[in-house]
C-alpha positions in Angstrom: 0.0 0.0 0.0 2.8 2.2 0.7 4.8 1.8 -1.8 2.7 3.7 -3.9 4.0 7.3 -5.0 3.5 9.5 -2.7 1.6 12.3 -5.1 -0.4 9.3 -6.0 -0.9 8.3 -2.5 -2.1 11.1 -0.6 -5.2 12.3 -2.2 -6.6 9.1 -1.0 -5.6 9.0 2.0 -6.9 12.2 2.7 -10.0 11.3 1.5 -10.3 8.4 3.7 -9.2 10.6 6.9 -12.3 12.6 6.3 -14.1 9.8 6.2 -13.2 8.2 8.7 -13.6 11.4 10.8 -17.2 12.0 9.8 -17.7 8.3 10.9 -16.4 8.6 14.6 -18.1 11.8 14.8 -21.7 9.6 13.9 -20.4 7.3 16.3 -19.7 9.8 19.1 -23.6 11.0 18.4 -25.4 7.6 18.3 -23.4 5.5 21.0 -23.1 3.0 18.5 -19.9 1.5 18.0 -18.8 1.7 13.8 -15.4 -0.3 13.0 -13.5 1.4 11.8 -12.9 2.6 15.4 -11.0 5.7 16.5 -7.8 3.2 16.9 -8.0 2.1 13.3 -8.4 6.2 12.9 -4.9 7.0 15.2 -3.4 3.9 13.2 -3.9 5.2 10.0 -2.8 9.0 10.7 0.3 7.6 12.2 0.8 5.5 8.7 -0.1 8.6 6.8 2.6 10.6 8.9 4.7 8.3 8.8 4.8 7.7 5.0 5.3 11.8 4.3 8.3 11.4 6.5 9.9 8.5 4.8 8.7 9.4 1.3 10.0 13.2 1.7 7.2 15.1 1.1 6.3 16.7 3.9 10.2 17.9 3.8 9.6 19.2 0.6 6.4 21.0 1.7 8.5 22.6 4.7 11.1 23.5 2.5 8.5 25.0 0.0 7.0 26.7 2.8 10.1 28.6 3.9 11.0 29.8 0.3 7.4 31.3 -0.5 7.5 32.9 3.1 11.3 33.9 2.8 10.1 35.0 -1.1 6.8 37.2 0.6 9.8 38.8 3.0 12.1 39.9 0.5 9.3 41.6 -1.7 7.6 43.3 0.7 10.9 44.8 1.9 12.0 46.0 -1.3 8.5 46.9 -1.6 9.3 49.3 1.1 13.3 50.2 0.3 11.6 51.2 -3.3 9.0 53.4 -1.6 11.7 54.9 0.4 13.8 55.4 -2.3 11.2 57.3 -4.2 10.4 59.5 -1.0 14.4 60.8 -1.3 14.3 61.4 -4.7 11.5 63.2 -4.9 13.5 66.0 -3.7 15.7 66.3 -6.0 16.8 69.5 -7.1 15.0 70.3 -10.3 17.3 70.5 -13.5 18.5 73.9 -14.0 19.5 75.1 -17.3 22.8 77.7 -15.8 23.6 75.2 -13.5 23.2 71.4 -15.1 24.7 69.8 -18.1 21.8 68.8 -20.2 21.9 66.4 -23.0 19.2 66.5 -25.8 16.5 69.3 -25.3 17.0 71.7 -22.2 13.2 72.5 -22.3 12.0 68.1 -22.5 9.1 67.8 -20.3 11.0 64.7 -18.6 14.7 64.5 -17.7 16.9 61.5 -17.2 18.9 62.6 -14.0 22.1 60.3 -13.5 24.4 60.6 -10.7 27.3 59.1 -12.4 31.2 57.8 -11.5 33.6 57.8 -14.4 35.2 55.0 -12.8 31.8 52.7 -12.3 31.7 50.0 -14.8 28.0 50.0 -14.5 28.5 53.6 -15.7 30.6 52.9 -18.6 28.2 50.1 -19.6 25.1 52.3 -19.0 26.1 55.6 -21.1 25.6 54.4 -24.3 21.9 53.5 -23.2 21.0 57.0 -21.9 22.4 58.3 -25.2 20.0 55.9 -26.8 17.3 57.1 -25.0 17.2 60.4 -25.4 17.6 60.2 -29.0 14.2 58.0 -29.0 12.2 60.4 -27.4 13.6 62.9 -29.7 13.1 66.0 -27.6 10.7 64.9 -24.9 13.9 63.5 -22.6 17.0 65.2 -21.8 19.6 63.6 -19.8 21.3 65.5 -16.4 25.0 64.2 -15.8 25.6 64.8 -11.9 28.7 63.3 -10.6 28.7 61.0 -7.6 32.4 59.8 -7.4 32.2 57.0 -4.9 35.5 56.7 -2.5 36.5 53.3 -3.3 37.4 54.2 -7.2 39.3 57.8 -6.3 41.7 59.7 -6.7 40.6 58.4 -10.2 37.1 59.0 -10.5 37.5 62.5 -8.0 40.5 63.5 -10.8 38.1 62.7 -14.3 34.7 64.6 -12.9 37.0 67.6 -12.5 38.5 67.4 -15.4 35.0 67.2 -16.8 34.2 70.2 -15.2 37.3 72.2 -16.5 36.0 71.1 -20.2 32.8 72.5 -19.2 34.9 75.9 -18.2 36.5 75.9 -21.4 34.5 74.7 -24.1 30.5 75.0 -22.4 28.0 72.3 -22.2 29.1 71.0 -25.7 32.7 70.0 -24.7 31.4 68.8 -21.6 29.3 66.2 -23.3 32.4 65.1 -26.3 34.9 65.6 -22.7 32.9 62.7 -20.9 31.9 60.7 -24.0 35.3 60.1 -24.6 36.6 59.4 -20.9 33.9 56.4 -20.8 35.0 55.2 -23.8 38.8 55.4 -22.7 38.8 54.6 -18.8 40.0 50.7 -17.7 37.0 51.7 -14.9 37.0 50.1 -11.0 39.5 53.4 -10.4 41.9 52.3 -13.1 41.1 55.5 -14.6 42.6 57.1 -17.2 46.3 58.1 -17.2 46.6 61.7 -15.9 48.2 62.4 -18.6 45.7 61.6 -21.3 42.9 63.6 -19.6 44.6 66.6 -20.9 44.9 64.8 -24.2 41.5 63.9 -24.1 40.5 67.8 -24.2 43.4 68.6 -26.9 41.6 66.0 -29.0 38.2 68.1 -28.8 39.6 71.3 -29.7 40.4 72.9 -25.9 43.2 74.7 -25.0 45.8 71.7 -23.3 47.5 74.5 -21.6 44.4 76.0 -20.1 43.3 72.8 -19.0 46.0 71.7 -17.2 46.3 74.3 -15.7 42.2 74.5 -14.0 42.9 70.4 -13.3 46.0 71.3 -11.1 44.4 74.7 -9.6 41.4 72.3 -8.0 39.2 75.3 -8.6 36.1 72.7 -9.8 36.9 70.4 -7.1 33.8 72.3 -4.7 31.8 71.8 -7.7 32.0 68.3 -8.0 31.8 68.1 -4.1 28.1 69.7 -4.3 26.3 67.3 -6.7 28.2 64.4 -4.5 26.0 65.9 -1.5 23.1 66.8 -3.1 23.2 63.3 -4.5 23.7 61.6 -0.7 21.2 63.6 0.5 18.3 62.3 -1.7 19.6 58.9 -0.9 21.6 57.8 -3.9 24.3 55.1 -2.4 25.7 53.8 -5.7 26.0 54.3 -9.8 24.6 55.1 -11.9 21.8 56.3 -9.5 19.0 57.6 -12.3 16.0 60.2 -11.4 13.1 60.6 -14.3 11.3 63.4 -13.1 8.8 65.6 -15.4 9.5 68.6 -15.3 6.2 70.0 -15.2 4.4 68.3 -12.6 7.7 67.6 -10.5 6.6 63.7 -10.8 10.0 61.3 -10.6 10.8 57.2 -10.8 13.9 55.8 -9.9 15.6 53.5 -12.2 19.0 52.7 -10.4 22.1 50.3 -12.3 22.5 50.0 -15.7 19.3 49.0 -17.0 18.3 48.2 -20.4 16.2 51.2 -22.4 13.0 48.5 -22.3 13.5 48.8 -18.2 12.9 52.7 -18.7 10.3 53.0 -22.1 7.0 52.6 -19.8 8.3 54.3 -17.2 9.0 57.7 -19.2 5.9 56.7 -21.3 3.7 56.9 -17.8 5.6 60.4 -17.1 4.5 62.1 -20.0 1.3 61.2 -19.9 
């Protein structure tokens, strides 16, 4: 009887419990003996019990069990790290067209806000993607580069965002953009950076004045500028990179989209925003 698979087995016996159940009950009500008796009943939950043991089902149950409640856990706390996440970015500081560099339209009723580290490989692999993006929107997105060098890829990362910065002094919002472009393209990442030597390269090779530039690198004078958009960035929460903020501009509506997610990942989302 036993030997009989175990998803084969237990509807049956299940069937027969209830049964048998029902049937002491009746006998409980009447006075009236019925075989089986509530022995036979113990006798055969004990053999039921005993074959879920030794058949490993009800381990597997257990097990199953665990994972679904372990499962309902983990989503109801990133459930709530999500909702948390969207409560800090929702104070982001609204893209300002003196103050930001702004890819793509400077008036797009939704912006792509990264916090970026020239030195994050999830950066590097990502920046082609918000380039992608914007030009699918064709002038409904821009894109916001905000740096967020994280400690653990500097001096390199620290060194490249103001460097960027000094392009921006030099050449305007233009070189910025062709400045950074090219550092992705051309830093080893993980703070392997760029030799210190080609940055200046890097900005002889878009027209800028190699002089000039070397000489804002070395003066630190963008080094506070870089500094703010690192703290404005911790202070909304942003803990890693590429840390990315849609936000329409119009209704001051945003969605977090952190890591270097695929353009599908962000299409509804920016689709919901300017609707």
């Amino acid at each position: 009887m036993f030997a009989r698979p175990a998803r084969l087995f237990w509807p049956a016996i299940v069937t027969l419990l209830f049964a048998l159940s029902g049937m002491a009950r009746a006998d409980a009500q009447t006075g009236s003996p019925t075989q089986p008796d509530a022995q036979l009943e113990q006798r055969i939950r004990d053999a039921v019990i005993r074959e879920l043991r030794e058949s490993g089902v009800l381990d597997r149950e257990i097990d199953q069990g665990i994972e679904r409640y372990v499962a309902r856990q983990r989503a109801a706390a990133a459930q709530r790290e999500e909702a948390a996440a969207r409560a800090h970015a929702s104070k982001v500081r609204p893209v300002s067209k003196t103050r930001d560099h702004i890819r793509g339209n400077p008036d797009a009723p939704v912006s792509l806000i990264e916090y970026s580290d020239f030195e994050c490989p999830f950066c590097k692999r990502f920046h082609p993607t918000a380039k992608q993006i914007v030009a699918a929107y064709d002038g409904k997105v821009n894109w916001v580069y905000r740096h967020f060098p994280l400690d653990f890829h500097n001096p390199a990362a620290q060194r490249e965002a103001e460097a960027a910065e000094c392009a921006a002094e030099l050449g305007g919002n233009e070189a910025f953009w062709r400045y950074t472009d090219l550092v992705y393209e051309r830093t080893a990442s993980n703070g392997k950076g760029v030799a210190e030597g080609d940055l200046a390269a890097i900005a002889a090779s878009i027209g800028l004045d190699r002089a000039k530039f070397a000489a804002c690198v070395k003066s630190g004078r963008t080094r506070e500028r870089v500094k703010e958009d690192l703290d404005e960035g911790t202070a909304i929460g942003i803990n890693g990179t590429p840390g990315n903020i849609l936000r329409n501009n119009r209704t001051g509506a945003i969605a977090t989209r952190y890591g270097a997610q695929p353009i599908d990942r962000f299409r509804q989302t920016i689709d919901e925003l300017l609707r």
